[in-house]
N, C-alpha and C positions, 0 to 999 in steps of 0.2 A: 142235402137236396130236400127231404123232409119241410125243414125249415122254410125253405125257400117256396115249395107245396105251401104251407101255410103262411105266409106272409103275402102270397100273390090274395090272397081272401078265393080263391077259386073255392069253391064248398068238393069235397071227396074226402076218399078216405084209402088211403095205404093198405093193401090184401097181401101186400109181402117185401120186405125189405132184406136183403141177402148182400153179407156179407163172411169173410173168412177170416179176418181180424179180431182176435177176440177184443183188443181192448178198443178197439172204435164199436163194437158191438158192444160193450159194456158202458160206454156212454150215449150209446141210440138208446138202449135198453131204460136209461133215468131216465133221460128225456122222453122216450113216448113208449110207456110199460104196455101201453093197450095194444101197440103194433106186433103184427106176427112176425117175428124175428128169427130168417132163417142163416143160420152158422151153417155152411155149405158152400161149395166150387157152385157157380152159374151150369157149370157142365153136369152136374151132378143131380139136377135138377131135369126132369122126364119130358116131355112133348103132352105127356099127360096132363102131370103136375100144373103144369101154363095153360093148359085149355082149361083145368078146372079151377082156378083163379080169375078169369075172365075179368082180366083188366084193360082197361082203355087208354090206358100211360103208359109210357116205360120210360124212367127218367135214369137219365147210367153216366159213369165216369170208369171208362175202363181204364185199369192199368198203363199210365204214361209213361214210365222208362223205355218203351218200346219205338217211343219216339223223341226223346229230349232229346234238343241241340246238342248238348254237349255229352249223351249218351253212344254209346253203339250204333245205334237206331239200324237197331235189328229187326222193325215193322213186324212183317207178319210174320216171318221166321223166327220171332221171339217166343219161348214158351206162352209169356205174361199175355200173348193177346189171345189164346186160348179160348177163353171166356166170351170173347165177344166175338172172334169168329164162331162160336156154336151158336150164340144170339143171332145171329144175321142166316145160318142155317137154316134153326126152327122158325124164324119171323113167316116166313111162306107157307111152312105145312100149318101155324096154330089156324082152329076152328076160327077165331076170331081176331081179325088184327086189329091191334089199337088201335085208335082215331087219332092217338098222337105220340112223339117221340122225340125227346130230348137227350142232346147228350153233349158232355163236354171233354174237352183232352186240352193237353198243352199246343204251344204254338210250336208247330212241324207236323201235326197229324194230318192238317191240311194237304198236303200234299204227299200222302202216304199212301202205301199198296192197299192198306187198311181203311181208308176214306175212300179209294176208288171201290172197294168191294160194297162196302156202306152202301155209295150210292147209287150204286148199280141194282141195288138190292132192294132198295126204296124207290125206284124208278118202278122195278118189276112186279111191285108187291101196289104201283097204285099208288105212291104217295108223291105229293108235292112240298120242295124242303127248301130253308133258306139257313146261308153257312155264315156266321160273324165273328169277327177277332172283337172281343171286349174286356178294358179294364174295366176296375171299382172305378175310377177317376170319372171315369162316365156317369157315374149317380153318385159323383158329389165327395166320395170316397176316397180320402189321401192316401192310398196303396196302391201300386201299382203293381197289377197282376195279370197282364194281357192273355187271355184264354182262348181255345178256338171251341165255341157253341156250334151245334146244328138242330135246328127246328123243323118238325116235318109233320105232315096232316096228311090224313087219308082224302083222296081226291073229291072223293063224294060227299067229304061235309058241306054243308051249309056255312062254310067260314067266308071272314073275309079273306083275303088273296094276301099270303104274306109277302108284300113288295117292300123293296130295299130302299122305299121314302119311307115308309112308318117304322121300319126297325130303327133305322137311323134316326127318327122323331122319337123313336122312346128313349132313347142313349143323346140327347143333347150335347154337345161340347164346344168348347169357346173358342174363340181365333185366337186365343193367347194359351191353349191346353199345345203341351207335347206332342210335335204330330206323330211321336212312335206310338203315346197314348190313345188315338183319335178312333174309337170304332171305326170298323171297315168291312163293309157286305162283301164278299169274297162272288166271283163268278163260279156258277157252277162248272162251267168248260176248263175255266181256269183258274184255281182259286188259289194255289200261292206255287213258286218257283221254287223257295226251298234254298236256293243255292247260300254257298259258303257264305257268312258274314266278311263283309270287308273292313279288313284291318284298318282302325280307324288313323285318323293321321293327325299323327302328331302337331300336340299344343303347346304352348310355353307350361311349365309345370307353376302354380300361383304357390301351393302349399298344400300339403298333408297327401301328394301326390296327383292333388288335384289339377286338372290342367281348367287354361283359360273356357274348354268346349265344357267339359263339367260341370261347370260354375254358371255358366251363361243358360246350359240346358235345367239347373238347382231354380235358376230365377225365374224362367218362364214358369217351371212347374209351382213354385213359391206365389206366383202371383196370378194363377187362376182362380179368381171369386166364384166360380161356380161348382170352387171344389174347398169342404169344409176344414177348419184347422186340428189338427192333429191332438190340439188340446179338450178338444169336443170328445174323442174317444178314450181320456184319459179316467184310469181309476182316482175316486180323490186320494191326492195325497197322504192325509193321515191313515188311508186303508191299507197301505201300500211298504210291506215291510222292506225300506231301501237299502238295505245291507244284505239281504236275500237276492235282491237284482244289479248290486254293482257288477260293473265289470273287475274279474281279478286283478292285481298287480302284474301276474305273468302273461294274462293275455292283452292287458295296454300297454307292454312294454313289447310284445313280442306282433299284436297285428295293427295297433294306431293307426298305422298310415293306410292299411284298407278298411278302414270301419267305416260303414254310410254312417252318420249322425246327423240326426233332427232335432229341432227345438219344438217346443208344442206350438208355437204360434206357424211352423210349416205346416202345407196343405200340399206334402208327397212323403213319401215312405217307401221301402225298395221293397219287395215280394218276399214274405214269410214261407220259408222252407219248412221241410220236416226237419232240418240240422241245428235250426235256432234252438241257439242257446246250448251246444254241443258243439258246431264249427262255427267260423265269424266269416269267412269270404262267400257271400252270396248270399248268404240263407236271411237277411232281413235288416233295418236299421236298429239302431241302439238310441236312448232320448239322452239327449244333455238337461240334467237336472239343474244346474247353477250356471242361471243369466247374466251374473257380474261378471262372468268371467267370458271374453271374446274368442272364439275359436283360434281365431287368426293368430291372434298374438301368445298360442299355447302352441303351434305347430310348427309355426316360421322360426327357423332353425335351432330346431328340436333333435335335430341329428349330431349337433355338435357340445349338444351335453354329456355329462356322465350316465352311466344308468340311472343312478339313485336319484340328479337331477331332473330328467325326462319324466322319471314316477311321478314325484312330486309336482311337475307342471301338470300331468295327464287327469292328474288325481284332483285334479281345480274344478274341471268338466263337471265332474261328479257321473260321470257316464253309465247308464245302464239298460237292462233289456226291458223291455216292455213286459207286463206282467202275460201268462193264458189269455186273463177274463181282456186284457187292451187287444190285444190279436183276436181274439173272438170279435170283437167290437168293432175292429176295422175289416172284420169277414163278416159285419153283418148282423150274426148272431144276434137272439134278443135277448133282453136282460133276462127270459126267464131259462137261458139255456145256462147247463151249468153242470160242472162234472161230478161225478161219485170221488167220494173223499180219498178212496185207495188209488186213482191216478195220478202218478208222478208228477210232477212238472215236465223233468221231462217228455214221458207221453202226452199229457198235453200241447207241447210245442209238435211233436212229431204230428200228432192225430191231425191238428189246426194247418200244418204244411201241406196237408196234405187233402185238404177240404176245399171247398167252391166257395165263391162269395153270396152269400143268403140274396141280398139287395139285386144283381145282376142277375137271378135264378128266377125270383120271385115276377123280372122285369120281363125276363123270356117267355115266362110261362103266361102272363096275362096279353101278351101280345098272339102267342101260342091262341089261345083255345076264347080270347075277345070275337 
């Protein structure tokens, strides 16, 4: 969020950044030493404490297992939202309320116990707010990472009027983008259903499990020019120790058939979890390194080899994960962000799943307080 504060050029400065994580708090900490960096529960912090900060932002991402699809979504009965329901408590008694307020969560918050209370709370406290689903792919950005934003100003600024033509004028997108990708201004009365995803229906399978709708949805997303190629955020090669990022022998024998795989010249990439590079179903795409060698012609009946034979075909790809610093890259990130030498890789992949996209932040925020 930080990042994205400074990349909008808005001129401020950060009176308190609070988190409980130590080690996402150990790489805020490199990055900006000068900021007061509270290690603390939201809860833990006084009605005091917030009057005598006297800030005019509040830019938050609370806790999303509370709401993911494919979690519980145990909403407000979740321990984890904790946190943000005492923010929505004190936002009425502080002496001074912000002039503005950002925040993001996954897609399903939208229509949560937790969003009703939000804006119930921001109706009564005086503010005026606008709710949008947006990926990267909207600024150009080959990740798709569909997020639900809310933007909110206190009534009495002097702003202009956040209308659902100029958010959608800041988030461009082509008649040939995904329309799952497509920003979308959400009604306040009604801003999403929610209900069950429906079982998709079946396609003919082409290869590697992929059906004919896969393929046809690979290509729309492949041939949006107004979204940049996936080679653009690559570290150079020679930087890049390739035998640290292959994928193993036992995990291309054992998950092949659901691996997303991209080439650099694609302009899409599937949504970096906190599990890349620990689990392989969901959590992000992997790149194929070696172009002489055709996808198609390594997968099409790949089931009827031996073990030993399938390695050896899989092992052509040259298949591997994308480095920290390339998932920083397609989250944004600038080059001068960069972690402390004692975080893993893997905490890097975790911390970076578990972060906002700078570029979409930066895009909110000058639209915010323009």
């Amino acid at each position: 969020v930080c990042c994205g504060a400074t990349k909008s050029g808005i001129p401020g400065q950060v009176v308190a950044a609070v988190d409980i994580n130590t080690t996402a708090n150990q790489i805020y900490g490199h990055n900006f030493p000068d900021t007061p960096l509270w290690n603390k529960t939201i809860e833990g912090i006084t009605l005091d404490d917030f009057n005598k900060l006297s800030f005019d932002m509040i830019l938050m991402s609370p806790p999303c297992q509370p709401f993911t699809r494919i979690g519980l979504q145990g909403d407000v009965r979740d321990p984890r939202t904790k946190s943000f329901l005492y923010i929505l408590s004190l936002l009425p008694r502080l002496s001074k309320l912000p002039r503005f307020i950002l925040l993001e969560n996954v897609k399903g918050f939208e229509c949560s116990s937790a969003r009703e209370l939000l804006v119930k709370t921001l109706v009564e406290c005086g503010y005026t707010f606008q709710e949008i689903m947006v990926s990267p792919t909207s600024v150009g950005i080959p990740n798709s990472r569909l997020r639900y934003f809310l933007i909110a100003k206190i009534a009495t600024e002097n702003l202009c009027t956040l209308t659902s033509s100029k958010i959608l004028d800041a988030f461009p997108h082509s008649s040939e983008s995904d329309s799952s990708e497509q920003p979308t201004v959400l009604s306040p009365t009604r801003p999403g259903t929610c209900q069950p995803e429906e079982e998709k229906q079946e396609s003919p399978v082409l290869y590697k499990l992929e059906t004919t709708t896969d393929a046809q949805r690979k290509k729309i997303q492949n041939s949006n020019l107004s979204v940049r190629q996936i080679q653009e955020f690559l570290e150079p090669q020679d930087e890049v120790d390739l035998e640290h990022y292959l994928l193993p022998p036992k995990i291309l024998l054992r998950y092949a058939l659901l691996l997303d795989i991209v080439q650099p010249t694609c302009r899409r990439s599937v949504c970096f979890t906190k599990g890349y590079g620990r689990y392989v179903e969901g959590t992000g795409s992997v790149l194929q390194c070696c172009m002489e060698t055709e996808m198609e012609s390594v997968f099409t009946g790949l089931d009827q080899h031996s073990e030993e034979e399938k390695l050896q075909q899989l092992l052509k790809l040259k298949l591997r994960y994308f480095t920290p610093r390339e998932v920083a890259n397609l989250m944004g990130f600038p080059q001068s962000f960069s972690f402390p030498g004692k975080i893993s890789t893997k905490q890097q992949y975790k911390v970076l799943g578990n972060s906002l996209n700078v570029v979409v932040v930066a895009r909110l925020l000058q639209l915010l307080v323009s």
